[in-house]
C-alpha positions as CSV (number, residue, x, y, z in Angstrom):
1,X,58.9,-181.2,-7.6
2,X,56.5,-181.4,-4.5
3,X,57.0,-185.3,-4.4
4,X,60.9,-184.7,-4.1
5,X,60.3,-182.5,-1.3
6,X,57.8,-184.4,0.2
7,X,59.7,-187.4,1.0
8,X,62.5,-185.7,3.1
9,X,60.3,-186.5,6.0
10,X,62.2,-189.3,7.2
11,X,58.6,-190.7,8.8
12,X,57.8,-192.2,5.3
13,X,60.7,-194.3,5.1
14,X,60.0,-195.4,9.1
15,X,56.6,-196.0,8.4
16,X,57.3,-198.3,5.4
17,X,60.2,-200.0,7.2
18,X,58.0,-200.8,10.5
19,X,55.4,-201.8,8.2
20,X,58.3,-204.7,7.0
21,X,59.0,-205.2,10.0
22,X,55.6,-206.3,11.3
23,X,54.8,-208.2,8.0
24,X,58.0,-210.4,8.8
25,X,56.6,-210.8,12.2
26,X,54.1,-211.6,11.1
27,X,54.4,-213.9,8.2
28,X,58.1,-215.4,8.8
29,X,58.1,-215.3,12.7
30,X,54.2,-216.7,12.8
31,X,53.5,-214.3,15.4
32,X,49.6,-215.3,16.0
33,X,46.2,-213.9,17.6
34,X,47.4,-209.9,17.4
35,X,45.9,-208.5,14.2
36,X,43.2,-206.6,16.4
37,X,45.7,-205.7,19.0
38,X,47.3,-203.6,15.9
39,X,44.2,-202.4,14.6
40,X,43.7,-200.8,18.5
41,X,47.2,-199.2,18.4
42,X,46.6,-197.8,15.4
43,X,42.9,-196.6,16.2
44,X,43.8,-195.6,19.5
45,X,47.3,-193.3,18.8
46,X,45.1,-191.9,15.6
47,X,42.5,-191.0,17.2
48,X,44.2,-189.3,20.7
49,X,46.7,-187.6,18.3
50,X,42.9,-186.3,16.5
51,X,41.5,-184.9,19.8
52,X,44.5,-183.3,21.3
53,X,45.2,-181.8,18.1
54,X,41.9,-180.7,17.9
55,X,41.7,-179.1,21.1
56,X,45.2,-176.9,20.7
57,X,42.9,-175.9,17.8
58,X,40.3,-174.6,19.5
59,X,37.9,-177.6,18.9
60,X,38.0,-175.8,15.1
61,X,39.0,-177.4,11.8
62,X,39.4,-174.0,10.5
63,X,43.2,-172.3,10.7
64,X,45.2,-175.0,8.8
65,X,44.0,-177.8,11.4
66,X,44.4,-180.5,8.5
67,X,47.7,-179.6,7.9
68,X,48.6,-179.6,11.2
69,X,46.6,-182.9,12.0
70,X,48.4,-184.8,9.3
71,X,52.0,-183.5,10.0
72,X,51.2,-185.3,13.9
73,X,49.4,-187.6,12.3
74,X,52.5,-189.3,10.9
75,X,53.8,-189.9,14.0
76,X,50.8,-191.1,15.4
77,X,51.9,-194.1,13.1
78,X,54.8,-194.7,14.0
79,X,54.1,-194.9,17.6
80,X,51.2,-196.9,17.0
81,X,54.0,-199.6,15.1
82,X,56.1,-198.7,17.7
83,X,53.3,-200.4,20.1
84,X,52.8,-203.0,17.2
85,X,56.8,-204.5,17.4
86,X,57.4,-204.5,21.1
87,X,54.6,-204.6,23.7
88,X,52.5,-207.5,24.2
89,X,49.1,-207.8,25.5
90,X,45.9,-210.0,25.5
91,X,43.4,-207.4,26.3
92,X,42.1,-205.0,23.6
93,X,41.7,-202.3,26.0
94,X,45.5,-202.7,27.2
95,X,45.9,-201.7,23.8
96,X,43.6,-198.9,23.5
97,X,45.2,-197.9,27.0
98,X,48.8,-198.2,25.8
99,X,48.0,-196.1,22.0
100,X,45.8,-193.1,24.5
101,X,49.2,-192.9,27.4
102,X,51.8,-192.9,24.3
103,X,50.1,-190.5,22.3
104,X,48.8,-187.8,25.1
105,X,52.2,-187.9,27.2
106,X,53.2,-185.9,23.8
107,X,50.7,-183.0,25.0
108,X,51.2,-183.5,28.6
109,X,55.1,-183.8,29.1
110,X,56.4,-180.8,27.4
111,X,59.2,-178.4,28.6
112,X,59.0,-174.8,26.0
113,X,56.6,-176.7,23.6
114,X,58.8,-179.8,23.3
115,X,57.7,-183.2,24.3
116,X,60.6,-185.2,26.2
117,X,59.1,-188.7,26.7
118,X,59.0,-191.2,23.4
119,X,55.8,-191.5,22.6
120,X,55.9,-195.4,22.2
121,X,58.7,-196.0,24.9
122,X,56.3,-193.8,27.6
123,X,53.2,-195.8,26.5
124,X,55.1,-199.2,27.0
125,X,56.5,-198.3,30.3
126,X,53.2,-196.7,31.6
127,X,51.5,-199.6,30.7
128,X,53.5,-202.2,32.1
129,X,53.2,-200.3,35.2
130,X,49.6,-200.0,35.7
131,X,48.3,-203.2,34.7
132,X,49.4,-206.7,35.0
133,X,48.3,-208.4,31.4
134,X,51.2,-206.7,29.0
135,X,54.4,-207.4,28.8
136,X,57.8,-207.0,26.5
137,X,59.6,-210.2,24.4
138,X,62.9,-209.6,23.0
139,X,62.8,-213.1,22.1
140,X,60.1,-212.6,19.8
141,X,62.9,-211.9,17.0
142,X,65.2,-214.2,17.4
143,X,68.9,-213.7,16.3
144,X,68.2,-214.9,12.2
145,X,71.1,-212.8,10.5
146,X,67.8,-211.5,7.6
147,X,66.0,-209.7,10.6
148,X,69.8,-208.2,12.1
149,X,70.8,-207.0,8.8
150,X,67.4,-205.3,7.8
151,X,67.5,-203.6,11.2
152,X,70.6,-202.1,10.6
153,X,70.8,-201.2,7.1
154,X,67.4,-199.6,7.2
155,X,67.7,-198.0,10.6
156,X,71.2,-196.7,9.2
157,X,69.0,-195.0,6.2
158,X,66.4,-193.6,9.0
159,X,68.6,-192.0,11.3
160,X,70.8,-190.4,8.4
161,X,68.0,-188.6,7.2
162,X,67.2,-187.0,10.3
163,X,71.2,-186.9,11.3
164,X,70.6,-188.6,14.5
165,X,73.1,-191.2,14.1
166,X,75.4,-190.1,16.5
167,X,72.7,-191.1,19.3
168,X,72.3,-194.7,17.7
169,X,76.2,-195.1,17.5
170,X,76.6,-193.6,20.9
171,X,74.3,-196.0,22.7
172,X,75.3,-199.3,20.7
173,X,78.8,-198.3,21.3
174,X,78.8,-198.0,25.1
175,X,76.5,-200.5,25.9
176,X,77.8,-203.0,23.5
177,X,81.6,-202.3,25.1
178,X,80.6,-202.6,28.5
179,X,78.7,-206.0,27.5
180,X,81.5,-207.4,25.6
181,X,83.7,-206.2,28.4
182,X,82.2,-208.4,30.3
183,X,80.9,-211.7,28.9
184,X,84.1,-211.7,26.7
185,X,86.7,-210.7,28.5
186,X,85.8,-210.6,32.3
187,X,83.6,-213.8,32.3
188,X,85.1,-215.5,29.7
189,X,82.3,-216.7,27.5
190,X,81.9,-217.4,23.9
191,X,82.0,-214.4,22.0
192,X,79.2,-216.1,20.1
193,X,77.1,-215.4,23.6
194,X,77.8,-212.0,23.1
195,X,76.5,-211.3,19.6
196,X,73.5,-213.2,20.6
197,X,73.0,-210.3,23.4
198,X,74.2,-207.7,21.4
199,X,71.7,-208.3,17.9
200,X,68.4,-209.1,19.3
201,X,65.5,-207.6,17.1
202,X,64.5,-205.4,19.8
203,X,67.7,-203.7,21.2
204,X,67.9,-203.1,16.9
205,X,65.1,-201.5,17.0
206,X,65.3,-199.6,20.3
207,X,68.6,-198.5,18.6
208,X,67.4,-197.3,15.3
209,X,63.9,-196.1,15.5
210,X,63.2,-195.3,19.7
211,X,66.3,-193.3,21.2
212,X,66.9,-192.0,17.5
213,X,64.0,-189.9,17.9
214,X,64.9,-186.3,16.7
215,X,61.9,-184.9,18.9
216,X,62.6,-186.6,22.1
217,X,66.5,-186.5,22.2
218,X,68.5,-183.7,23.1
219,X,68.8,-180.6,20.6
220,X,72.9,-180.2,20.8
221,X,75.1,-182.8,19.4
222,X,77.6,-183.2,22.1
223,X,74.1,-183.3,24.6
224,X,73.0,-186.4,22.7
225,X,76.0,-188.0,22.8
226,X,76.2,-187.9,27.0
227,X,72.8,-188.7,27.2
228,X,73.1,-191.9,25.2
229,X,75.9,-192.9,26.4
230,X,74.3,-192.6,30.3
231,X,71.6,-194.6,29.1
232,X,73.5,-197.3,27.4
233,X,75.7,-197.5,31.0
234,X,73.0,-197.9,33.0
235,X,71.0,-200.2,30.7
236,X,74.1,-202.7,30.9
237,X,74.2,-202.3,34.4
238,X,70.2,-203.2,35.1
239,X,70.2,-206.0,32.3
240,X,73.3,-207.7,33.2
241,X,73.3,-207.1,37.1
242,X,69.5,-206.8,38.1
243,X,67.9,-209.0,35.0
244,X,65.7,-206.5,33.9
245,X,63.7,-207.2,30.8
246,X,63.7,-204.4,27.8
247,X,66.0,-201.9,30.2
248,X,67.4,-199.5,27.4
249,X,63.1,-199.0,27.2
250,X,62.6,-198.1,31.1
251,X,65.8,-196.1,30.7
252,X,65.2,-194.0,28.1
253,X,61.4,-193.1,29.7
254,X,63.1,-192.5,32.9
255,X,66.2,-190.4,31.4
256,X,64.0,-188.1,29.3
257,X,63.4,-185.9,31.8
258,X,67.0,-185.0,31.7
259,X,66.6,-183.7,28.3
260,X,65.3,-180.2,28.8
261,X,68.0,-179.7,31.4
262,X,70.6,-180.5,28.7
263,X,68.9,-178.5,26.0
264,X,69.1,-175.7,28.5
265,X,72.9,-176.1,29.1
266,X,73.8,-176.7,25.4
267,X,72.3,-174.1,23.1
268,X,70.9,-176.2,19.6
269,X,68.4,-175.0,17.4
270,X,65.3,-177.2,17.8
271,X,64.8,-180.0,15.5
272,X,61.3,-179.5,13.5
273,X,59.3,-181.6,10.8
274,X,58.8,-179.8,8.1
275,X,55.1,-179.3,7.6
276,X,53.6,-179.8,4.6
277,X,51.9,-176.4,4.4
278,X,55.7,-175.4,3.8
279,X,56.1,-177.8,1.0
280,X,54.6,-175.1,-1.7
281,X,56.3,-172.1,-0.7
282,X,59.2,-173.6,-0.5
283,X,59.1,-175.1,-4.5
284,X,58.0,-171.9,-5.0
285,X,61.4,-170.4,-4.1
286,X,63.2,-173.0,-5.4
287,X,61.6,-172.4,-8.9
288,X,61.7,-168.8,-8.5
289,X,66.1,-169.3,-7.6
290,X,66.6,-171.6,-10.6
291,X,64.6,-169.2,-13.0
């Protein structure tokens, strides 16, 4: 029974669909010379999730800390695949950097004990700020229809379990219109250009597994739908007028600070993980109902 429950958390299936992800990267795409920069991510967001955790603790591993550590410890992950998929770097302490900003603007940026900035989208964006050896590649994916299709059908299976897809459609919907609106119809190219724009790797994943985010987006339903929408507008606007490279990521880090403002005008309950301390009690009352 406890297995059953236990994979509800939609993490496990992100986890093991960023892991395919990199594996393909790495293996099919020949992406070269950035194992250690993935061991870093992953040793730095572990171990920064580990302190900060620790400290809200009271530097004490007594009072359920383990549970607690490895309920945040999940998502340590996935940002640190997050980092592994899109940010580029060839300095190890970039990445140790990038996995300490993503992981501790979680603690730091937090309106009524709710983090607003994406853990892996703040750490990108902070770190292509600061230093001057990191960088984002969309082209890195290519446009082979294998990669588009696994993007989709497993992002579709990710954001139904947390019932965030209306954030996915609502962004891929507005800033796929606007884009079509104008290469298609306005400039009159190919609408083969267009579904080259439209199904690079990394506006997939930005779509499915980064403004998805049930933490980081807004609470209400009709709130997330606005707020993606304003950031698929204005990432067509600064991709296709200002030539900005990876916008939807700079726009969603400099949008989130909308999000406690929304969840203040529209009333949601707050979405939570489930812990796994709960899992027991919880097959406890489900034994105790079917009895």
């Amino acid at each position: 029974m406890y297995p059953s429950l236990h994979i509800k958390d939609a993490r496990y299936f992100q986890v093991i669909f960023q892991t395919v992800f990199l594996l393909y990267g790495i293996y099919y795409l020949h992406w070269v010379n950035e194992g250690m920069c993935f061991l870093y991510y992953a040793v730095a967001c572990i171990a920064t999730q580990f302190i900060f955790e620790l400290g809200k603790n009271g530097f004490s591993i007594a009072g359920g800390f383990l549970d607690k550590f490895y309920n945040g410890f999940k998502s340590a992950v996935i940002t640190a695949f997050g980092l592994c998929l899109l940010l580029k770097t060839n300095s190890w302490k970039i990445c140790i950097l990038a996995g300490f900003i993503s992981i501790a603007g979680k603690y730091i940026f937090q309106y009524r004990k709710k983090h607003f900035f994406n853990p892996s989208a703040f750490g990108i964006a902070v770190t292509l700020l600061i230093t001057g050896d990191a960088w984002i590649s969309p082209g890195q994916w290519g446009n082979d229809a294998v990669i588009i299709f696994a993007v989709c059908c497993l992002g579709l299976i990710v954001v139904t379990r947390v019932q965030k897809l209306d954030v996915s459609i609502a962004f891929l919907a507005s800033y796929g219109l606007l884009l079509f609106a104008r290469q298609v119809l306005y400039l009159g190219w190919p609408p083969d250009f267009f579904m080259h724009s439209i199904t690079t790797g990394s506006l997939l994943l930005f779509t499915f597994f980064m403004i998805s985010d049930p933490k980081t987006a807004p609470d209400h339903r009709a709130a997330r739908i606005v707020w993606a929408v304003l950031i698929g507008v204005i990432s067509f606007y600064l991709a296709s007028f200002k030539f900005i490279n990876a916008a939807p990521v700079w726009v969603l880090v400099f949008s989130a600070p909308l999000v406690p403002l929304l969840d203040i005008i529209f009333k949601a309950k707050r979405f939570q993980w489930r812990p796994p301390s709960s899992l027991p009690a919880q097959a406890g009352k489900l034994a105790h109902a079917s009895s």
